[in-house]
C-alpha atoms as an extended CHARMM CRD file, in Angstrom:
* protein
*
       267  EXT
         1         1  UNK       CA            105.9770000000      158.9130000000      207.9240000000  PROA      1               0.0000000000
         2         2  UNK       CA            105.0410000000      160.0600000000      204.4440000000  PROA      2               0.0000000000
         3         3  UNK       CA            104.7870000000      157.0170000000      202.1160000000  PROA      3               0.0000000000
         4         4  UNK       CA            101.9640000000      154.7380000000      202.1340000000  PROA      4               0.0000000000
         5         5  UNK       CA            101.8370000000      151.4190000000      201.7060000000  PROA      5               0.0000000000
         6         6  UNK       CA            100.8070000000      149.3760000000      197.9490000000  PROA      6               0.0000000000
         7         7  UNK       CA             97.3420000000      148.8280000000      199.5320000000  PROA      7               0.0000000000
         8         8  UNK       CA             96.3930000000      151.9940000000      200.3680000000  PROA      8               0.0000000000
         9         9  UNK       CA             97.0500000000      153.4640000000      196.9760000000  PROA      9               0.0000000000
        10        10  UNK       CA             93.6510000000      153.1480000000      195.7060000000  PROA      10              0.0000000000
        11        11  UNK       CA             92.8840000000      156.8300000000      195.0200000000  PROA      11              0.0000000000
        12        12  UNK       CA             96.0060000000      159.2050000000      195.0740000000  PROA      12              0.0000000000
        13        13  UNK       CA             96.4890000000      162.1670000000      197.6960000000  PROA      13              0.0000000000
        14        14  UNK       CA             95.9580000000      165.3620000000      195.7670000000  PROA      14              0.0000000000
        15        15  UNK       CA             97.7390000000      169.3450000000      196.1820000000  PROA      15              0.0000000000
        16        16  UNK       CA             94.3590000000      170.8330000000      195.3720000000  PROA      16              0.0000000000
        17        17  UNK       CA             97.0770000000      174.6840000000      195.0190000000  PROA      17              0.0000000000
        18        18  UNK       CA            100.4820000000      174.3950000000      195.0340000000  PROA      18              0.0000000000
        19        19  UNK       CA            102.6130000000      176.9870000000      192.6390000000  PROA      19              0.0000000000
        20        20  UNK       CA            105.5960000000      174.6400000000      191.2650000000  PROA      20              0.0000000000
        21        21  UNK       CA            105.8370000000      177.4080000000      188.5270000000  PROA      21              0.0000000000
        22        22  UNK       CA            107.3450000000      179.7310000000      191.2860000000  PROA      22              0.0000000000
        23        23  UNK       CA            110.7880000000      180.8480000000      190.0640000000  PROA      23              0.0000000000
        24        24  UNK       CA            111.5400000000      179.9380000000      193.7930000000  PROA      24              0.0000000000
        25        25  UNK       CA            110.8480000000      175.9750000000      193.0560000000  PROA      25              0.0000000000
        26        26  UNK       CA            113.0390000000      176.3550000000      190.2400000000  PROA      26              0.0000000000
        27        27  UNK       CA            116.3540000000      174.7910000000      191.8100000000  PROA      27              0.0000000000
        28        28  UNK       CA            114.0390000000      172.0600000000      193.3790000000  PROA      28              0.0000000000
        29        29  UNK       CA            111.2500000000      171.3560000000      190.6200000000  PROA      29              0.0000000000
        30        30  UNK       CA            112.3720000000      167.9830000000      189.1110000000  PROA      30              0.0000000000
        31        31  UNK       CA            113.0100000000      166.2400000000      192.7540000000  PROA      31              0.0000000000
        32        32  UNK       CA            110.2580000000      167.9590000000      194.6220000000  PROA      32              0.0000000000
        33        33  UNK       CA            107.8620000000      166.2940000000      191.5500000000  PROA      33              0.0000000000
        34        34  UNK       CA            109.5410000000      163.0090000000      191.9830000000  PROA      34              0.0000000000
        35        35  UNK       CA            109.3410000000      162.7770000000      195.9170000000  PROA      35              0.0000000000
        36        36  UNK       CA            105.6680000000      163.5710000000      195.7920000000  PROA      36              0.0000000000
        37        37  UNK       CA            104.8330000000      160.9250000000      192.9600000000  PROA      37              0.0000000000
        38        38  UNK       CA            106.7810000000      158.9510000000      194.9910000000  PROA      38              0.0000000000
        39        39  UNK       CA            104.9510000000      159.2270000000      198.2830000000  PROA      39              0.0000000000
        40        40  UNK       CA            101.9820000000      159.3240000000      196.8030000000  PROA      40              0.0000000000
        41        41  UNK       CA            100.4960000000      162.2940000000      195.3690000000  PROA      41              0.0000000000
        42        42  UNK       CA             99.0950000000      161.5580000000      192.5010000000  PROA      42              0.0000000000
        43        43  UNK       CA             97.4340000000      165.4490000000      191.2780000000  PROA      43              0.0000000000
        44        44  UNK       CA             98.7050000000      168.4700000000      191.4440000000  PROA      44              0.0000000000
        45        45  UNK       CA             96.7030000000      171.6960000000      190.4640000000  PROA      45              0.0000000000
        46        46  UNK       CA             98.9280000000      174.6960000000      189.8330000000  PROA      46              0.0000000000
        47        47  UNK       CA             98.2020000000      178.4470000000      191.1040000000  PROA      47              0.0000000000
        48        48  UNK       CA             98.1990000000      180.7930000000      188.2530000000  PROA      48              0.0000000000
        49        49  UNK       CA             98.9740000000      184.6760000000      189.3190000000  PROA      49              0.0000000000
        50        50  UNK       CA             99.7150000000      186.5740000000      186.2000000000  PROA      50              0.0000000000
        51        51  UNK       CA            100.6910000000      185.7570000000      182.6580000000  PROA      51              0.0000000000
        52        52  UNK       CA            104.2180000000      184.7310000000      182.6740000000  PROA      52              0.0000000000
        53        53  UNK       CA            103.6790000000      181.8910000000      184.9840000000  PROA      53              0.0000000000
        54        54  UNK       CA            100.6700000000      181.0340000000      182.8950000000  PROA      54              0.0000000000
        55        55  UNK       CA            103.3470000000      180.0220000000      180.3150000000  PROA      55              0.0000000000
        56        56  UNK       CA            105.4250000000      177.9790000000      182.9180000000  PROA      56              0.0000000000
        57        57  UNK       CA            102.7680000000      176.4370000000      184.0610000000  PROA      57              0.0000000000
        58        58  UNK       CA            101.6000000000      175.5480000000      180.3570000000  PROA      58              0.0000000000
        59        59  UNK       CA            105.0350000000      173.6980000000      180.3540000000  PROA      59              0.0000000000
        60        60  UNK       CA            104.7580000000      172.0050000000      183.1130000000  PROA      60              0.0000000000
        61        61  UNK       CA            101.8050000000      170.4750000000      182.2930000000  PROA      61              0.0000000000
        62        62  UNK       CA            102.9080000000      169.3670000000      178.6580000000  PROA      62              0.0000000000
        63        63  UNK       CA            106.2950000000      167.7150000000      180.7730000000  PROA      63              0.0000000000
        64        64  UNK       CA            103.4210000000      166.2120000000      183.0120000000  PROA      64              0.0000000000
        65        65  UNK       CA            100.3180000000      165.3220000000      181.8300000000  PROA      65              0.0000000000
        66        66  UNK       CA             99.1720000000      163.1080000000      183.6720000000  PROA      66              0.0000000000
        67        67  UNK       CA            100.3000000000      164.5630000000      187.2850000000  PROA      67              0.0000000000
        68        68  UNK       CA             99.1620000000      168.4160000000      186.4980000000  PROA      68              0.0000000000
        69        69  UNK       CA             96.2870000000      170.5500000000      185.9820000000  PROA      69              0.0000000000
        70        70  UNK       CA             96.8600000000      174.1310000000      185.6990000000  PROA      70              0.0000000000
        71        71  UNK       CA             94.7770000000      177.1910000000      186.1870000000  PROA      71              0.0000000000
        72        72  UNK       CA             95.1380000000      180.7300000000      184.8270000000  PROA      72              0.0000000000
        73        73  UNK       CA             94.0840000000      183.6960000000      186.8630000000  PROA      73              0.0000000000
        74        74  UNK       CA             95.3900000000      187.4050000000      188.0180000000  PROA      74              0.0000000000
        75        75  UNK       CA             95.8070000000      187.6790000000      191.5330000000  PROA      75              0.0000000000
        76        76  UNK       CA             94.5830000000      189.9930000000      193.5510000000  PROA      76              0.0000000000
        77        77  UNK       CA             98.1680000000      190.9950000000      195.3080000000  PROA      77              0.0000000000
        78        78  UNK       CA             98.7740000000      191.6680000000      191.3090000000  PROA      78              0.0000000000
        79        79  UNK       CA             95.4540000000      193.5210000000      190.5560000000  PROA      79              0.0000000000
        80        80  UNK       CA             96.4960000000      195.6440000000      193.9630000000  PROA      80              0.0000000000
        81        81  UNK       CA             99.7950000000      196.2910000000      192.7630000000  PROA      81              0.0000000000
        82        82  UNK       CA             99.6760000000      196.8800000000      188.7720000000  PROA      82              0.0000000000
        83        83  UNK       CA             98.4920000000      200.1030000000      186.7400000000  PROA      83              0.0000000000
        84        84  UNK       CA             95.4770000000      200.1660000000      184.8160000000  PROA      84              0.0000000000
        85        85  UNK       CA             97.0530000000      199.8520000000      181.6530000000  PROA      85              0.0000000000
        86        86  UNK       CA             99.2100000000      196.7480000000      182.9880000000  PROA      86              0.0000000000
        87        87  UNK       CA             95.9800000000      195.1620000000      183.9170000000  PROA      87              0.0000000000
        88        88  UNK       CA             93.7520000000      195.8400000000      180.6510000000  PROA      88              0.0000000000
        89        89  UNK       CA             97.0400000000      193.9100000000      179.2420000000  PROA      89              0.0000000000
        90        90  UNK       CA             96.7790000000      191.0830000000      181.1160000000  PROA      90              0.0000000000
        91        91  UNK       CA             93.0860000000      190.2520000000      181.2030000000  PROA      91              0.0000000000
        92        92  UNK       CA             93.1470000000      190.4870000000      177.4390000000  PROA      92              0.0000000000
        93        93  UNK       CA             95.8120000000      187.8400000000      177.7210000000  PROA      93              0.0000000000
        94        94  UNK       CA             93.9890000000      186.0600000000      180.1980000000  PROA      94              0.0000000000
        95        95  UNK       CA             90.6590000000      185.8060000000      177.2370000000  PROA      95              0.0000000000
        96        96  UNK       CA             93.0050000000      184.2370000000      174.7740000000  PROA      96              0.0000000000
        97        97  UNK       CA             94.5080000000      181.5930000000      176.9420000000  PROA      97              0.0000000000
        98        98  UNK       CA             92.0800000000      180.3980000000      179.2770000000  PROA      98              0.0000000000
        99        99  UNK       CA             91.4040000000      177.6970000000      177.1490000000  PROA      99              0.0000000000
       100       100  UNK       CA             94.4240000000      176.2740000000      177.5630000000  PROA      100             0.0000000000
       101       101  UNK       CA             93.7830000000      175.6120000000      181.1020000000  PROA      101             0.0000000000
       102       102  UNK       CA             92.0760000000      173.7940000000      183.2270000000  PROA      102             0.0000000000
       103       103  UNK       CA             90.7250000000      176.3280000000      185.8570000000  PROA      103             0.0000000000
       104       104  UNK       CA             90.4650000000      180.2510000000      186.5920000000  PROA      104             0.0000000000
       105       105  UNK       CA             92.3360000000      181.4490000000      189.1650000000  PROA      105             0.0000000000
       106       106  UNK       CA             93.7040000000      182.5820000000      191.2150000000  PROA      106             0.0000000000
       107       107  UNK       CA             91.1640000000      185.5770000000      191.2050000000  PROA      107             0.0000000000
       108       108  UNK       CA             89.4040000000      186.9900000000      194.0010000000  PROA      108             0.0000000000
       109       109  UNK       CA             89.7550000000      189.5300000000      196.1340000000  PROA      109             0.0000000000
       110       110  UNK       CA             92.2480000000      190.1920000000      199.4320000000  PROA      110             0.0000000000
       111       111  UNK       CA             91.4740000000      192.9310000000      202.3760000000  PROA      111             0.0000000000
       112       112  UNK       CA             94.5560000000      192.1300000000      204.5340000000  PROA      112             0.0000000000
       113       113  UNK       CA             96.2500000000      195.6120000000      205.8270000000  PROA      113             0.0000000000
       114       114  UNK       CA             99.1340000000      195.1430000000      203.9520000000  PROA      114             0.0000000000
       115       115  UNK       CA             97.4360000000      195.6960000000      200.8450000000  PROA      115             0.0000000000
       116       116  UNK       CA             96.7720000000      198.9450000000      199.7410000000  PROA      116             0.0000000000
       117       117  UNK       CA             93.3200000000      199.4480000000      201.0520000000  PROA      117             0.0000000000
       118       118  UNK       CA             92.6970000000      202.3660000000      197.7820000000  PROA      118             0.0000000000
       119       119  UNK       CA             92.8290000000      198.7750000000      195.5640000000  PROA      119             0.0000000000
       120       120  UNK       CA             89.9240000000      197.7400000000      196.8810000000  PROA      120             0.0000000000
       121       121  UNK       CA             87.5820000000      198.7880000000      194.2000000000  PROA      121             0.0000000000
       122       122  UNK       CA             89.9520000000      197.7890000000      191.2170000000  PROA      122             0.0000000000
       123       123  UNK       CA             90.3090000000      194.3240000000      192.9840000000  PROA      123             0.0000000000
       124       124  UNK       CA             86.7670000000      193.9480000000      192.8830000000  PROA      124             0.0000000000
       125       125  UNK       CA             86.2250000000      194.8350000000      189.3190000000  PROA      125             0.0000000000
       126       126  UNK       CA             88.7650000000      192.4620000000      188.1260000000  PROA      126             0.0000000000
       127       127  UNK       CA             87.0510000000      189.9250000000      190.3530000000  PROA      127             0.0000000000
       128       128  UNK       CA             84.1320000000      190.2670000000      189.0570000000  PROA      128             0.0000000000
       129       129  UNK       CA             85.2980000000      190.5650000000      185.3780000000  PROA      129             0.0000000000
       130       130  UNK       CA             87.3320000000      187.1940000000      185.9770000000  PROA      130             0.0000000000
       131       131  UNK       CA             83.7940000000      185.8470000000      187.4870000000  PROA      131             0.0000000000
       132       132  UNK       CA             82.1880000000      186.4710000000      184.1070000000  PROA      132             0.0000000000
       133       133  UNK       CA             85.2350000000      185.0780000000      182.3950000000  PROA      133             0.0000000000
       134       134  UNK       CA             84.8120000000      181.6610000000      183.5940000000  PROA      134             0.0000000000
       135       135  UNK       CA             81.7500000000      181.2930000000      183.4560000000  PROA      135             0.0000000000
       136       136  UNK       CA             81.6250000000      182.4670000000      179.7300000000  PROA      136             0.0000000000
       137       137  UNK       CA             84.5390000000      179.5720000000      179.3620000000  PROA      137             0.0000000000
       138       138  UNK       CA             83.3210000000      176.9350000000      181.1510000000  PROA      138             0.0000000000
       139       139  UNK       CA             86.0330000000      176.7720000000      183.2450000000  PROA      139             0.0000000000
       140       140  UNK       CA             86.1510000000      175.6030000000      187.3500000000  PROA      140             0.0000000000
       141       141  UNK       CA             87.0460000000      178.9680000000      189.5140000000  PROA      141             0.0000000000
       142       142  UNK       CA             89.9180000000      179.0270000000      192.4210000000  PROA      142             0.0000000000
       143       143  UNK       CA             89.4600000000      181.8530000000      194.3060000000  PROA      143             0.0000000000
       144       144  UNK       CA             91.8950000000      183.7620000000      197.1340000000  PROA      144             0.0000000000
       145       145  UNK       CA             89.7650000000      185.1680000000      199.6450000000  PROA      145             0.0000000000
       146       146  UNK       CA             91.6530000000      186.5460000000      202.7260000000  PROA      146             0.0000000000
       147       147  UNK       CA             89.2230000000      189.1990000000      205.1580000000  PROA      147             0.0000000000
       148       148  UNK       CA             86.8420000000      189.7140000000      202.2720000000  PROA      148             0.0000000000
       149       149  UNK       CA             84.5180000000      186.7170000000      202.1600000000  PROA      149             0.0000000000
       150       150  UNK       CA             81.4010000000      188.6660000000      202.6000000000  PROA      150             0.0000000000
       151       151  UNK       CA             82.2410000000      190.8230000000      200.1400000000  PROA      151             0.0000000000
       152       152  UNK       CA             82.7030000000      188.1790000000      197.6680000000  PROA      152             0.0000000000
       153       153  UNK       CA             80.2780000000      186.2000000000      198.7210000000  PROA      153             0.0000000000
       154       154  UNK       CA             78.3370000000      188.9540000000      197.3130000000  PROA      154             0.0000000000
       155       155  UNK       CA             79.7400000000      189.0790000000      194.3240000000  PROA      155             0.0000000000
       156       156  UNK       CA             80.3360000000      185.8290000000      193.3740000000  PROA      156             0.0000000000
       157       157  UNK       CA             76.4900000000      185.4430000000      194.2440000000  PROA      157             0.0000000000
       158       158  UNK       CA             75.6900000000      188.0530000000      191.8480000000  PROA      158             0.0000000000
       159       159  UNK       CA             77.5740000000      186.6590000000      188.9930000000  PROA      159             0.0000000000
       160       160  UNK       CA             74.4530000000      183.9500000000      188.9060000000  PROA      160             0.0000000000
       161       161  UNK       CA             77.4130000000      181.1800000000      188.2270000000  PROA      161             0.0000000000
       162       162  UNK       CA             77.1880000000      177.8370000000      187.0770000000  PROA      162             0.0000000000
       163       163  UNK       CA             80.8990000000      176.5390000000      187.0600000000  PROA      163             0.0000000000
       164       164  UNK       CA             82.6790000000      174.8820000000      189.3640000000  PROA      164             0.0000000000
       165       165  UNK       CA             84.3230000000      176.8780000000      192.1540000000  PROA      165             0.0000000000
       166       166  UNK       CA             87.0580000000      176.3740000000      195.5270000000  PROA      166             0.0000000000
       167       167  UNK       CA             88.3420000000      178.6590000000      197.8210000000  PROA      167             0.0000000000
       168       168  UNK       CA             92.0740000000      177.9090000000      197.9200000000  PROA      168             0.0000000000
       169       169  UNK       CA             93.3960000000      177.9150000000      201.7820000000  PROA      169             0.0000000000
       170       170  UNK       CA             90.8040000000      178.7150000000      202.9610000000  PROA      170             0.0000000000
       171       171  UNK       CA             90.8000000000      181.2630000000      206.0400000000  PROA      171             0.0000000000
       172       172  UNK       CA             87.5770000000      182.2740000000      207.2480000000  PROA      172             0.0000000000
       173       173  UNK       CA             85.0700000000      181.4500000000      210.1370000000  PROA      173             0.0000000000
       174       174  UNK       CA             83.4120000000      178.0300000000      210.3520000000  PROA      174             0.0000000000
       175       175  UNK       CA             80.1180000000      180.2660000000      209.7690000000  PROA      175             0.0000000000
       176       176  UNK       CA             81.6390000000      181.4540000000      206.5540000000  PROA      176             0.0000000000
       177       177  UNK       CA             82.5110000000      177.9720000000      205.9070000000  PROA      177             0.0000000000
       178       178  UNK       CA             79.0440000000      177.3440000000      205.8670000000  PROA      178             0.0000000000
       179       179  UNK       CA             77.7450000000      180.3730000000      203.7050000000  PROA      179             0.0000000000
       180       180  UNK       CA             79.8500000000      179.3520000000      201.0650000000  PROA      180             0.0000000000
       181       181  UNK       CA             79.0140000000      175.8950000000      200.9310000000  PROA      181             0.0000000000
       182       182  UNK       CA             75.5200000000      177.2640000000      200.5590000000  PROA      182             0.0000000000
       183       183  UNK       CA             76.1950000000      178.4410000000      197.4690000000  PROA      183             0.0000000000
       184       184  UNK       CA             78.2800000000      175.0010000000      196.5890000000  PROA      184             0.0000000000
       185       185  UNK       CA             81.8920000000      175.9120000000      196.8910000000  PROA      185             0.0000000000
       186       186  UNK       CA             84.3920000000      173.5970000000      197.7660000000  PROA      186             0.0000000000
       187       187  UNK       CA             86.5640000000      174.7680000000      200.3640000000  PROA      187             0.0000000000
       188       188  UNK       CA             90.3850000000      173.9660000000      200.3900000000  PROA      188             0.0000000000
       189       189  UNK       CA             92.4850000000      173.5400000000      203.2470000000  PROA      189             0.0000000000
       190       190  UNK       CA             95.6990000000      173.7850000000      203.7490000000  PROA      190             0.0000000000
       191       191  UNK       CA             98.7540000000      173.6590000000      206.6330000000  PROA      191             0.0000000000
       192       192  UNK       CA             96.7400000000      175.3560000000      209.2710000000  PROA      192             0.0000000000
       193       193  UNK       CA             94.9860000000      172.1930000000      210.2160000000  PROA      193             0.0000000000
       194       194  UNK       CA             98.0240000000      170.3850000000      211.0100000000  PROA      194             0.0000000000
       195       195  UNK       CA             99.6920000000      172.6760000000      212.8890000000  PROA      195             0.0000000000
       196       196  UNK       CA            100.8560000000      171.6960000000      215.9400000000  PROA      196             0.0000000000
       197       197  UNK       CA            100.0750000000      175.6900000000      217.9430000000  PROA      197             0.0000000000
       198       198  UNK       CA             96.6830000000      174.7740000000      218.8770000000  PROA      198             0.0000000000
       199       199  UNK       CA             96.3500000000      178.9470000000      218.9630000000  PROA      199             0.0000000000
       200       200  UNK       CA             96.7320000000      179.2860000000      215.4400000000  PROA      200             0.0000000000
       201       201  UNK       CA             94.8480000000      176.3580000000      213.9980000000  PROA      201             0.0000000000
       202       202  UNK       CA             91.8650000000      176.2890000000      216.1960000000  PROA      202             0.0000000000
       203       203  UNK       CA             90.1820000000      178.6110000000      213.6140000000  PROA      203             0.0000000000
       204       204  UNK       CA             91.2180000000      176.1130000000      210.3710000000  PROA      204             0.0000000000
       205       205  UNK       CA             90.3100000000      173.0100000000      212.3500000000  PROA      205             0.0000000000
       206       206  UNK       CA             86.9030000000      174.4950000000      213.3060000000  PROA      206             0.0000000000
       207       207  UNK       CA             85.9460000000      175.5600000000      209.7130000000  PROA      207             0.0000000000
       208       208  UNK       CA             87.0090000000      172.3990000000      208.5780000000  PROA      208             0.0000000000
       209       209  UNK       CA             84.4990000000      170.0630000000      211.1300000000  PROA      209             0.0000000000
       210       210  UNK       CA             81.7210000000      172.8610000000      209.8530000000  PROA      210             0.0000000000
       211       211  UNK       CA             82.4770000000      172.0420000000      206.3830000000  PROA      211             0.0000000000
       212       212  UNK       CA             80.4180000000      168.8340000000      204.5420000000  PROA      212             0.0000000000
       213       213  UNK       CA             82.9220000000      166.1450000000      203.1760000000  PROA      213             0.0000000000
       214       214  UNK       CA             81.4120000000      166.0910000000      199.8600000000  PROA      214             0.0000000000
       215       215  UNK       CA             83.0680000000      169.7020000000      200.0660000000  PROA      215             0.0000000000
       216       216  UNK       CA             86.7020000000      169.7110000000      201.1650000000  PROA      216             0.0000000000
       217       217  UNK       CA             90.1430000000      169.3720000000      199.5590000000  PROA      217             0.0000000000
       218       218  UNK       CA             93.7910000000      170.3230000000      200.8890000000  PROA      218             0.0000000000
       219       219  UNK       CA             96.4940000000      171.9230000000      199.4040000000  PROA      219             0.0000000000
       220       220  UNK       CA             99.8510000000      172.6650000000      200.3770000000  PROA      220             0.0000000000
       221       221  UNK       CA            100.0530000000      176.3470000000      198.6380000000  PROA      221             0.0000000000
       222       222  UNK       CA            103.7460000000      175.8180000000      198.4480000000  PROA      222             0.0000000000
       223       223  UNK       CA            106.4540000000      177.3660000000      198.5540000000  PROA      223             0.0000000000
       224       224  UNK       CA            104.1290000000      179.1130000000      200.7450000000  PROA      224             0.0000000000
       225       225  UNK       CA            102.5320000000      178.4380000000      204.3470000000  PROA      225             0.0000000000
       226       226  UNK       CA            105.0900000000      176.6120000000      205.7550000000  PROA      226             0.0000000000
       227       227  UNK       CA            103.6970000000      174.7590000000      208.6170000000  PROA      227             0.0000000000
       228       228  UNK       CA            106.7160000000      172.5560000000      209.3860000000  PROA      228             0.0000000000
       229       229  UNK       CA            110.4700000000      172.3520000000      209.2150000000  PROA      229             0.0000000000
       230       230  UNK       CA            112.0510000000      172.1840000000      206.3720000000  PROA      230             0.0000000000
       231       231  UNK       CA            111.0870000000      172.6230000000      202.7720000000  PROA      231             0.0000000000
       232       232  UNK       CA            107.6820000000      172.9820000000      201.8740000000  PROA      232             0.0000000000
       233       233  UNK       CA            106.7340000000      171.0110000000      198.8350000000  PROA      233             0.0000000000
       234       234  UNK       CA            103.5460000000      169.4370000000      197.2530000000  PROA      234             0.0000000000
       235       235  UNK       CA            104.5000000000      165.5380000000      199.1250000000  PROA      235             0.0000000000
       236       236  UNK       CA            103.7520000000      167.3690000000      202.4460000000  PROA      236             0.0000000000
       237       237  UNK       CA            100.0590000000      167.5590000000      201.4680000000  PROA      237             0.0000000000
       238       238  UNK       CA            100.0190000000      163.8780000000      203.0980000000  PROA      238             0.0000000000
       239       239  UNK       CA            100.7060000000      164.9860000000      206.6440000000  PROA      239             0.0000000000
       240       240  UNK       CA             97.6430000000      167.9060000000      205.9550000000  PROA      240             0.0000000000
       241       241  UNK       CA             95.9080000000      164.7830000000      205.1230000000  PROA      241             0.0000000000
       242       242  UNK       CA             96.6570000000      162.7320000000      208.2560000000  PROA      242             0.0000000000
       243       243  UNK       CA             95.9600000000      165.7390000000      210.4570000000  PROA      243             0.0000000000
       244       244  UNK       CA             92.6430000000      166.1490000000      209.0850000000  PROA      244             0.0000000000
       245       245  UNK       CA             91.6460000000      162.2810000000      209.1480000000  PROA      245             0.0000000000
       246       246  UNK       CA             92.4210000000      162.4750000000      212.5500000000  PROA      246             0.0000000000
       247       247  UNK       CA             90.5150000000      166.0570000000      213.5200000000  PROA      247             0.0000000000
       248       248  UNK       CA             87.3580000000      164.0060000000      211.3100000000  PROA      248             0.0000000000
       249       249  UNK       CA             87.2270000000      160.4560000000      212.9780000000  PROA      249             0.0000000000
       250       250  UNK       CA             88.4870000000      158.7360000000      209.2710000000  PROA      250             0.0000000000
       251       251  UNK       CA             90.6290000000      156.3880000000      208.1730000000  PROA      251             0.0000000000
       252       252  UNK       CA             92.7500000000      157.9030000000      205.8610000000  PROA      252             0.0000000000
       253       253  UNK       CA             92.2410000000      156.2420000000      202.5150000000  PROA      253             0.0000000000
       254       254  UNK       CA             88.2920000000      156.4930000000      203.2530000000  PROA      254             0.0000000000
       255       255  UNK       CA             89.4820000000      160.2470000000      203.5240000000  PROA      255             0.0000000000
       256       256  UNK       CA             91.7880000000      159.9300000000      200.1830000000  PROA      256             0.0000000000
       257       257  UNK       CA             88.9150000000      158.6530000000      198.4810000000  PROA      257             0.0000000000
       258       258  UNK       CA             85.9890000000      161.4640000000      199.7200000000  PROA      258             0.0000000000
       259       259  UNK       CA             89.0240000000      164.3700000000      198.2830000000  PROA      259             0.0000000000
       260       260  UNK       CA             89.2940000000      162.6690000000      194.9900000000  PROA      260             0.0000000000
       261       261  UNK       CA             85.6890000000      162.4230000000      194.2010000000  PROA      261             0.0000000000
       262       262  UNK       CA             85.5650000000      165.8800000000      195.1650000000  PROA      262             0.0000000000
       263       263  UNK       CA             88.3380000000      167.0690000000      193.0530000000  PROA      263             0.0000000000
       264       264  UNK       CA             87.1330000000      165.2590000000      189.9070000000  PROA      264             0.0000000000
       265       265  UNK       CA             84.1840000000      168.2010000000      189.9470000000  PROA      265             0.0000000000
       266       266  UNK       CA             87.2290000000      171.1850000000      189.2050000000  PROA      266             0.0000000000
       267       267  UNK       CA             89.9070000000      168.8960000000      187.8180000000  PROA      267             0.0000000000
């Protein structure tokens, strides 16, 4: 069961990521807005990945104000895969319209084998320039870290920052959990903990006891990370919710509550 009853509306579940500017959503955008309002969710904060969803997502937000926050980065899958040139483009397209948004990101910096492993040092520059970006705007950073969170760790340590930041989906250790609460990140978590393959959650669930309440969130991601049947939309962040209250001893609008406190720091 998704919807929740008049009384426990208090505070509103919120899709810390989700990317309803996805040209995948598109068919779906209007009902899978409505079904989530519906059920519940009252916050969604968009994934930015390169400048033409920037715009959607600048859209979006002016059709809903008062459900969206948006935030404007360059991926790392997109740093990876772009020229040089492409790139300069782009980041001076990211200075002129960060203010427009709410966050930076998604930046950060990704190590998985399928990227191509001679992008490493480009993805860190662009990192680090994004880093220094923020932090020169005053804006909250969401950052995509997949089998690099020493590394930027490192970095992000380095860029002496002051701003907000929250590791969207996040997929390390319960030890790396903890180093980057150290330096005050909020951590984000998102289908893994409610899936039902003990196997492949034990890792998320783990992380997620090691992490401090006044620290977590939960996403969805989608369209991505599917972690049930059917289609994956932002209303699903409910049953990430549930899975979590039960993993942490809560109740689940005590839980509701903790995540929206915590949001209000990046929102």
């Amino acid at each position: 069961m998704i919807q929740e009853s008049s009384t426990q509306a208090r505070a509103p579940f919120i899709d810390a990521h989700c990317h309803l500017s996805d040209p995948r959503m598109k068919d779906r955008l209007s009902l899978a807005i409505e079904e989530a309002t519906k059920a519940g969710v009252g916050l969604m904060m968009l994934g930015g990945v390169e400048s033409d969803e920037w715009r959607r997502q600048a859209q979006l937000k002016r059709d809903h104000p008062e459900i969206l926050r948006t935030s404007f980065g360059i991926h790392p899958w997109r740093v990876a895969s772009c020229s040089l040139p492409e790139l300069e483009q782009e980041f001076l397209v990211l200075e002129r319209e960060i203010q427009n948004a709410d966050a930076l990101g998604e930046t950060g910096l990704d190590f998985h084998p399928k990227r191509n492993p001679a992008s490493v040092s480009i993805q860190e520059e662009f990192f680090t320039r994004q880093l220094k970006l923020a932090e020169k705007a005053r804006k909250p950073l969401v950052l995509h870290v997949v089998r690099a969170h020493a590394r930027a760790l490192l970095l992000v340590r380095e860029a002496n920052l002051t701003v907000p930041l929250m590791i969207h989906s996040f997929s390390g250790s319960a030890d790396e959990a903890r180093e980057w609460v150290r330096i005050g990140a909020l951590l984000s978590f998102s289908g893994g903990i409610a899936r039902k393959d003990e196997a492949s959650s034990q890792k998320a669930k783990e992380a997620l006891k090691a992490t401090p309440l006044s620290k977590i969130l939960f996403e969805t991601d989608a369209p991505d990370q599917a972690f049930c049947e059917g289609i994956h939309e932002p209303r699903l962040v409910i049953e990430i919710y549930r899975a979590a209250a039960a993993q942490l001893g809560l109740e689940l609008q005590e839980l509701k509550e903790i995540v929206a406190e915590n949001f209000a720091k990046i929102r």
